[in-house]
C-alpha positions in Angstrom: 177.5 68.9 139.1 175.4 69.5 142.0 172.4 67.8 143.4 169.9 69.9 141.7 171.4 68.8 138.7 170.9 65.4 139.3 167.3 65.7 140.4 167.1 67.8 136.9 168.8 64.7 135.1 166.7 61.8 136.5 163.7 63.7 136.0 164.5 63.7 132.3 165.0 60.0 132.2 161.2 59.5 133.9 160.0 61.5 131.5 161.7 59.6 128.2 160.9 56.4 130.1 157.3 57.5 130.2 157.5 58.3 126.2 159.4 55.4 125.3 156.4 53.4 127.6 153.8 55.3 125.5 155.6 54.7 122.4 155.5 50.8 123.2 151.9 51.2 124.4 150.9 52.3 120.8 152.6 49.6 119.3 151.3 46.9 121.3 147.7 47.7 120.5 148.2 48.3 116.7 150.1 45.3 116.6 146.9 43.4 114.2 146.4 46.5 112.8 147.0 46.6 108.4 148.9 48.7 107.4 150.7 50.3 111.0 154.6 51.0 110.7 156.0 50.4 114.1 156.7 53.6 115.9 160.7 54.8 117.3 160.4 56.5 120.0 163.9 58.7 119.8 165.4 60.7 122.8 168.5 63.0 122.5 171.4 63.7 125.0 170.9 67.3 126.7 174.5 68.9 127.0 174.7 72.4 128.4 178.0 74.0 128.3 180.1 71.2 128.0 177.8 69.5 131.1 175.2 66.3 131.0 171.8 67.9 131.3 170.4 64.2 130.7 167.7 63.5 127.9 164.6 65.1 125.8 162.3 63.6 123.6 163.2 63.9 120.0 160.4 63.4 116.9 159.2 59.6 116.8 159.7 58.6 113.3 158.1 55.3 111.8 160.5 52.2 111.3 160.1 51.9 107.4 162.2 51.1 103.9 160.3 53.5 101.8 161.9 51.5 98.4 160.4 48.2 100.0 157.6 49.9 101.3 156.7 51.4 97.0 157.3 48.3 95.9 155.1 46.7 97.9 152.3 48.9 97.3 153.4 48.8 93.7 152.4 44.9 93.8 149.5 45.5 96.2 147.7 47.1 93.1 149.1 44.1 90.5 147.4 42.0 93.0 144.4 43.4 93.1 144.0 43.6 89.2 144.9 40.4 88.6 142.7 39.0 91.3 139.7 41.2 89.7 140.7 39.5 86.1 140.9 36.4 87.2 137.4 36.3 89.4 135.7 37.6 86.3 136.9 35.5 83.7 137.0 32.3 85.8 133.0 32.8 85.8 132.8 32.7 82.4 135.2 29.7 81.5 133.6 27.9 84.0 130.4 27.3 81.3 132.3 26.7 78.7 132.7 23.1 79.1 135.6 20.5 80.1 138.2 19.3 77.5 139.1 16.3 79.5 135.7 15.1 79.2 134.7 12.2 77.1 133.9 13.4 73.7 130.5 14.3 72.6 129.6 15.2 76.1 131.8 17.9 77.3 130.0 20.5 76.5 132.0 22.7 74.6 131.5 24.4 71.7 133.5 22.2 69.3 131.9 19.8 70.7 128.3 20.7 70.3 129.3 21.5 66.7 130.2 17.7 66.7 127.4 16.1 67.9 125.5 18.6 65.6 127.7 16.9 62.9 126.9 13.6 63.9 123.3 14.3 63.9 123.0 15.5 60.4 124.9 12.7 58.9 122.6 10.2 60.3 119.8 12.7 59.3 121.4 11.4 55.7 120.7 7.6 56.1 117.1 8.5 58.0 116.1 11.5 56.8 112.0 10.7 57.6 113.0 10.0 61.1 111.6 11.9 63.4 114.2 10.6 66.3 116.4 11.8 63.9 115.1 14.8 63.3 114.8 16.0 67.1 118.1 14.9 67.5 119.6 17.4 64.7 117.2 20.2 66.4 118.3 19.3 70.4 122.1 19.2 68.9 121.4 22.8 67.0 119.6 23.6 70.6 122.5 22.5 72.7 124.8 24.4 70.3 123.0 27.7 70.3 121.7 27.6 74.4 125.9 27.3 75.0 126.3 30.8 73.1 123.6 32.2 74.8 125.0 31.7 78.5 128.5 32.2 77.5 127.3 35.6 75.9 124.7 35.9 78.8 127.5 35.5 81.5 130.1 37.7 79.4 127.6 40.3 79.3 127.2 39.9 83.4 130.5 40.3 84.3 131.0 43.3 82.2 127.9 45.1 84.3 129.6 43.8 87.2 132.8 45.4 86.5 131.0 48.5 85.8 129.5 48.3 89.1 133.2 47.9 90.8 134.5 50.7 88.6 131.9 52.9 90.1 132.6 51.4 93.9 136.6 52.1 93.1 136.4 55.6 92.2 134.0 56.0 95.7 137.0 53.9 97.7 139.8 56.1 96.0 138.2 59.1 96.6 137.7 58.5 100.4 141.3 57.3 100.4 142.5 60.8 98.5 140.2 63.1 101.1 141.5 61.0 104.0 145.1 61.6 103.1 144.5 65.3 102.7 143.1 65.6 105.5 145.5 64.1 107.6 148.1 66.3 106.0 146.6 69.0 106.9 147.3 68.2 110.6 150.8 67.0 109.7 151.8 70.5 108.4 150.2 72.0 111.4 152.2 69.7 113.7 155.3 70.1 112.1 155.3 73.9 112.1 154.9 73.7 115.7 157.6 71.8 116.0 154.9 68.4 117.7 155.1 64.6 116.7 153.0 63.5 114.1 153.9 60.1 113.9 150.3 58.7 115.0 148.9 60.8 111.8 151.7 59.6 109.5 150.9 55.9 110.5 146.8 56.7 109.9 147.7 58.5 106.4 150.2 55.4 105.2 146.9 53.2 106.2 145.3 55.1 103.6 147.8 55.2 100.6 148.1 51.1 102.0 144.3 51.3 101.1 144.6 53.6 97.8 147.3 51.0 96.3 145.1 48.4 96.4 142.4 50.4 93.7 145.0 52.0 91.7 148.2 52.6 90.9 149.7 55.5 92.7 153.1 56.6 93.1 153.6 59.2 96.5 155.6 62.1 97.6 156.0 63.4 100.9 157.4 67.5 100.8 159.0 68.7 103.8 156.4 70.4 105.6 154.7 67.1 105.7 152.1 67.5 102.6 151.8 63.9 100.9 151.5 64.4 97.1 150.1 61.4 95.0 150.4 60.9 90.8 149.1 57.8 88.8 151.4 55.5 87.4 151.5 57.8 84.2 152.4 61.3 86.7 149.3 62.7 86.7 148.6 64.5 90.0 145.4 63.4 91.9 144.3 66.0 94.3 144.0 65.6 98.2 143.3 68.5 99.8 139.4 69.3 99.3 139.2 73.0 98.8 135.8 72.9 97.3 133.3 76.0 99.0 132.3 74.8 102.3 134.2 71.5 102.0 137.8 72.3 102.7 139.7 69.4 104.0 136.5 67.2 104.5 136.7 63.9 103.6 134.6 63.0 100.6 133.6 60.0 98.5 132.2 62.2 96.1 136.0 64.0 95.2 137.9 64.9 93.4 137.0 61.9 90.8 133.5 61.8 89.4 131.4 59.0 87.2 127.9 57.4 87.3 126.5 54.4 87.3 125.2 52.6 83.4 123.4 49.8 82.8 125.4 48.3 80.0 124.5 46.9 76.9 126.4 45.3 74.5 125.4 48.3 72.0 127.5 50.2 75.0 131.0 50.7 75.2 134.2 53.4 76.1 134.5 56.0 74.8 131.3 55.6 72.9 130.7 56.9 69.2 127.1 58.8 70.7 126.2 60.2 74.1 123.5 56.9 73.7 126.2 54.3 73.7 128.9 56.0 75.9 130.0 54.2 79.1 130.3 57.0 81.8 134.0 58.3 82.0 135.8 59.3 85.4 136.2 62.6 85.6 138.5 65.7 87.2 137.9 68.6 87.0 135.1 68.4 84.1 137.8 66.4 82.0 137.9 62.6 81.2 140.8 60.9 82.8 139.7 57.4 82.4 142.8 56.3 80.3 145.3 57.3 83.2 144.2 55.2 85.8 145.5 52.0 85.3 146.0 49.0 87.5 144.7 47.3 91.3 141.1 47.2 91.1 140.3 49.8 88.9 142.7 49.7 86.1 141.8 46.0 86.3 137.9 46.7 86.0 138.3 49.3 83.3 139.7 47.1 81.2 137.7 44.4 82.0 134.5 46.1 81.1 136.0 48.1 77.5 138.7 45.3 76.1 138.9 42.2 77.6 135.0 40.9 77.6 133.9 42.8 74.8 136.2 40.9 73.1 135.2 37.7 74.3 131.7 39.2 73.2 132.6 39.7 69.7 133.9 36.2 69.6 130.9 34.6 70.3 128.8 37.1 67.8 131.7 36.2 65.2 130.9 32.2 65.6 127.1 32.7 66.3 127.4 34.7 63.0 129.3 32.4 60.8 127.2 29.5 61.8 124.2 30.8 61.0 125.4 32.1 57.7 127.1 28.8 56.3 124.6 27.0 57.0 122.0 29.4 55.7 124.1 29.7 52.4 123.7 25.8 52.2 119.7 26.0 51.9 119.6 25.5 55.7 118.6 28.9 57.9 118.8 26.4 61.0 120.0 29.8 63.0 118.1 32.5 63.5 118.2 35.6 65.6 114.8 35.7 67.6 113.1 38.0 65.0 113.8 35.0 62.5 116.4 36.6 60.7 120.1 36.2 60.0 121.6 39.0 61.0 123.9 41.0 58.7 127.9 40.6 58.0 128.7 43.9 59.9 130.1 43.5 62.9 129.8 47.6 63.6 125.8 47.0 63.2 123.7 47.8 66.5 120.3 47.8 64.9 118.0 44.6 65.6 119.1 43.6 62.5 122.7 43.7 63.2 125.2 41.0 64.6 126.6 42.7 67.7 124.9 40.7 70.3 123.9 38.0 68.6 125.8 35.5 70.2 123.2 36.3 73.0 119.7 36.3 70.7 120.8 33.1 68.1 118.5 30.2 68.6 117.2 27.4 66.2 115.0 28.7 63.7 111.3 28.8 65.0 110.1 27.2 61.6 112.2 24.4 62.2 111.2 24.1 65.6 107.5 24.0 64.2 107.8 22.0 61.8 111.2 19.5 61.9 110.5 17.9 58.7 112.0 20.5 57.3 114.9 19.1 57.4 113.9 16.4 55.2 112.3 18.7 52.6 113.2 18.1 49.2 116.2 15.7 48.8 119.0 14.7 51.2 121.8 17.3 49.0 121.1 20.4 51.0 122.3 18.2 54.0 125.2 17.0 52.6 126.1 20.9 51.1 125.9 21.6 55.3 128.0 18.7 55.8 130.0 19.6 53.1 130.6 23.0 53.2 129.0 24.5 55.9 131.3 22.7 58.4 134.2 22.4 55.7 136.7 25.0 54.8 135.7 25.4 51.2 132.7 25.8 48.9 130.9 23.7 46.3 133.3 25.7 43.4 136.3 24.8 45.1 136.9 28.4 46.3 138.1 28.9 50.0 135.1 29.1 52.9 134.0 32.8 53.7 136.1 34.0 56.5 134.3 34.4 59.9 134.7 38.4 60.8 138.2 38.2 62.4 139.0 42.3 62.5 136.9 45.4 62.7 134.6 43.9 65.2 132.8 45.4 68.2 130.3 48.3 68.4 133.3 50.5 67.6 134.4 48.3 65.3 138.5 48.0 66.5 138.3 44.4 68.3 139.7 41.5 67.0 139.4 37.8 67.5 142.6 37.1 68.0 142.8 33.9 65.2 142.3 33.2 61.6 138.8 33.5 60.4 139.6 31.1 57.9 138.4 27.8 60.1 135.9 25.4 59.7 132.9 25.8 62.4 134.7 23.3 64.9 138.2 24.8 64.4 136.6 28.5 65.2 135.0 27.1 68.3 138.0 25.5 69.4 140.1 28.6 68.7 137.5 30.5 70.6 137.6 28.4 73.5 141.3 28.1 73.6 141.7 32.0 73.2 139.5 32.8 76.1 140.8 30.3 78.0 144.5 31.4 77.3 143.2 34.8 78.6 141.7 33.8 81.9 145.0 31.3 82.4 147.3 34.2 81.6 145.4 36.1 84.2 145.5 33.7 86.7 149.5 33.0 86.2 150.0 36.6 86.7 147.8 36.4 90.2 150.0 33.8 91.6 153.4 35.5 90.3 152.6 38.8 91.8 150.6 37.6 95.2 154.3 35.4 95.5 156.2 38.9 95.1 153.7 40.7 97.2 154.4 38.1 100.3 158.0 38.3 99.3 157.5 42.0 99.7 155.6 42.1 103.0 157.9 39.8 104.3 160.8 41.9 103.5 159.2 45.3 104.9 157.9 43.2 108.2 161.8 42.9 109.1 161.6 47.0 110.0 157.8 48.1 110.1 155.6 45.4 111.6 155.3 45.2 115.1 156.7 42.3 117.4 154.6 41.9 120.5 157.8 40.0 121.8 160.1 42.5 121.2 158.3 45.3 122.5 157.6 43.4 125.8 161.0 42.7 126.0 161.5 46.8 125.8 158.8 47.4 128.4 160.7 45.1 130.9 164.2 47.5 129.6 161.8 50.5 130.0 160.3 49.6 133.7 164.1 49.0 135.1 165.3 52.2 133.8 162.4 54.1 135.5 163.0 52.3 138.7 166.9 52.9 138.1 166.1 57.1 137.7 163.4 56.9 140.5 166.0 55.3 142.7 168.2 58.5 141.8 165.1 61.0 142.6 164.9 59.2 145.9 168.4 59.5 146.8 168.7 62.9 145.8 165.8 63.6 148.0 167.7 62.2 150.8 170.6 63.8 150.4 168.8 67.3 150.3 166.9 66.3 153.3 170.4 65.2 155.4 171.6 68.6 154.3 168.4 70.8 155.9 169.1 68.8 158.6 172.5 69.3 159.2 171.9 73.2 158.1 169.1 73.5 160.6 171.1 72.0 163.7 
């Protein structure tokens, strides 16, 4: 090996030096930033014929367990879906009263219906009072205001969910376009043989980003194309090739919905174009049921299960109270055009009892006039006390049921518990149900944000950067150069000595 190879030799290791310094560089700075793997910078040793020929850059590669690494972003979208669940709901159980409270003033349902109870049997000692009568109408006030705003907030937070569905599918489809698009310049990198790790960091950002909204399971092919499916494999395109739009990033693609004002004569899929929640669309064709989980999934359901269930199990109690006690003599409930509405749950005409929960109030007559309650004698009071808020009738036969099944604008919700209650047991049951629901989905946020730290701790072993560690590799990095400069320099004055000695 002669000098010339030497000079050769050194000047490769300056030159890995300088990549393994750029390498560190890039780390350094995207140390805070979510979602960057930590880079490798890799070098290979140059043999030619059997002789050292020193190093060469090889491909940096990204320092990640992809099993961790799908996990996590598994969990990133249970997190997110849970956390949407549990915001939502959390605003809704938050009106509905405390059961540690003293009784008779915590302000749930149950036990509204109580005080309501308590009101009418002193109505039966003093029915000419009229304290006693504007107590009976404040308790059947109390009773019917707690409906509206529990019906009032459910409806709320199914418009909001609506609106997050709508942001979601704008997110995801920026997150799709983005990794397209960064493919794109992966396969053109790798079939020139270049590094694409910078790009592979930016489009793992993205998929980081897109596992958050939904769940996605991803594929990398080996010209560097990412493919991405939804939990149940259906494909979701990437690569834009829309007229004019190829490989542009786009919130507006490949998934398409609108936003709706909803009603609660509104659901998914809806039995007319009037009552239809918009679906998500690709390609022209609904795909609403395959995208499940993060925010989302987690919003989807939200807006067609979960709260119109909690919907039809206020109509169901606003609905039984109204009609037991109008079946007693006493139409103390009304909807606001005076009426009780009908026994149909399907119903979505003003006369119908989807809803209702939101339009029951005390009966305007009463409210005019509160002697009526102390028209005629004091039976029709007792019958309410009786029967009204009992389980049976003034035959002996069992109590109506409150509608239990077929409920909703579609008509396949449930309750969830017997119909066959009194009025207090039905609005405990209803209180405990929903508040089973919003506990359940609180439980399941704190499981899966303690496996999603688990997670990132795991992956952070390999991937995340250590400002310590890559000093430490800077300071490795700088003597090596000065080590292979030192070389250069001596190799430089050898080759001078030797002019020398040639030209004397």
């Amino acid at each position: 090996m002669g000098l010339t190879d030497s000079l050769s030799i050194a000047a490769s290791g300056l030159q890995a030096v300088q990549y393994g310094m750029s390498t560190a560089s890039q780390n350094v700075a995207n140390a805070s930033t979510g979602g960057y793997i930590k880079e490798v910078a890799n070098v290979q040793s140059v043999v030619n014929d059997g002789t050292g020929g020193g190093v060469r850059r090889a491909t940096t590669t990204l320092a990640t367990n992809t099993n961790i690494q799908a996990a996590l972003y598994s969990q990133n979208a249970d997190v997110a879906e849970y956390t949407a669940t549990s915001n939502s709901l959390s605003a809704i159980t938050a009106l509905q009263g405390s059961t540690s409270a003293t009784s008779g003033s915590s302000g749930t349902l149950s036990d509204q219906l109580g005080n309501l109870q308590s009101a009418l049997t002193s109505l039966t000692a003093t029915s000419s009072s009229s304290t006693t009568q504007s107590t009976v109408l404040a308790a059947a006030s109390s009773f019917a205001q707690s409906l509206n705003s529990l019906a009032e907030a459910t409806q709320t937070q199914r418009q909001n969910a609506q609106y997050a569905v709508v942001s979601s599918v704008s997110d995801i489809n920026t997150n799709l376009t983005t990794i397209g698009n960064l493919s794109t310049k992966i396969m053109t990198l790798k079939s020139q043989g270049l590094d694409t790790a910078d790009l592979e960091n930016q489009r793992f950002t993205a998929l980081s980003s897109l596992s958050s909204d939904l769940s996605v399971s991803w594929k990398v092919s080996a010209n560097g194309d990412m493919s991405i499916t939804t939990s149940d494999g259906l494909t979701l395109p990437t690569h834009n090739t829309t007229s004019g739009a190829t490989n542009v990033v786009s919130s507006t693609w490949p998934l398409t919905t609108s936003e709706a004002q909803i009603s609660t004569s509104m659901s998914y899929p809806g039995t007319s174009d009037v009552n239809s929640i918009p679906a998500i669309t690709l390609n022209g064709k609904d795909i609403t049921g395959h995208l499940t989980g993060g925010t989302l999934g987690g919003n989807i359901t939200l807006r067609d299960a979960t709260l119109p269930t909690m919907q039809a199990q206020l109509d169901s109690l606003a609905y039984t109270a109204a009609s037991r006690f109008s079946a007693q003599g006493m139409t103390l409930f009304t909807a606001s055009n005076c009426t009780v509405p009908g026994a149909s749950q399907t119903e979505i005409t003003p006369a119908g009892s989807v809803g209702f929960a939101q339009d029951i109030q005390v009966s305007q007559a009463y409210q005019d006039d509160p002697s009526l309650l102390a028209s005629g004698s004091t039976s029709v009071v007792q019958n309410v006390l009786s029967y009204a808020f009992g389980t049976t009738q003034s035959d002996g036969s069992s109590q109506t049921e409150a509608p239990s099944t077929g409920l909703g604008v579609t008509g396949q919700l449930s309750t969830g518990y017997s119909g066959s209650q009194s009025l207090i047991g039905l609005a405990t049951s209803l209180t405990a149900n929903q508040a089973v629901t919003a506990n359940t989905a609180s439980s399941n946020l704190s499981l899966a944000q303690t496996t999603q730290s688990s997670l990132s701790s795991s992956l952070s072993g390999t991937s995340s950067v250590s400002v310590d560690t890559e000093m430490a590799n800077i300071v490795t990095l700088q003597n090596a150069y000065s080590a292979n400069a030192k070389v250069i320099s001596s190799v430089q004055s050898m080759f001078t000595a030797l002019l020398n000695a040639v030209g004397s």
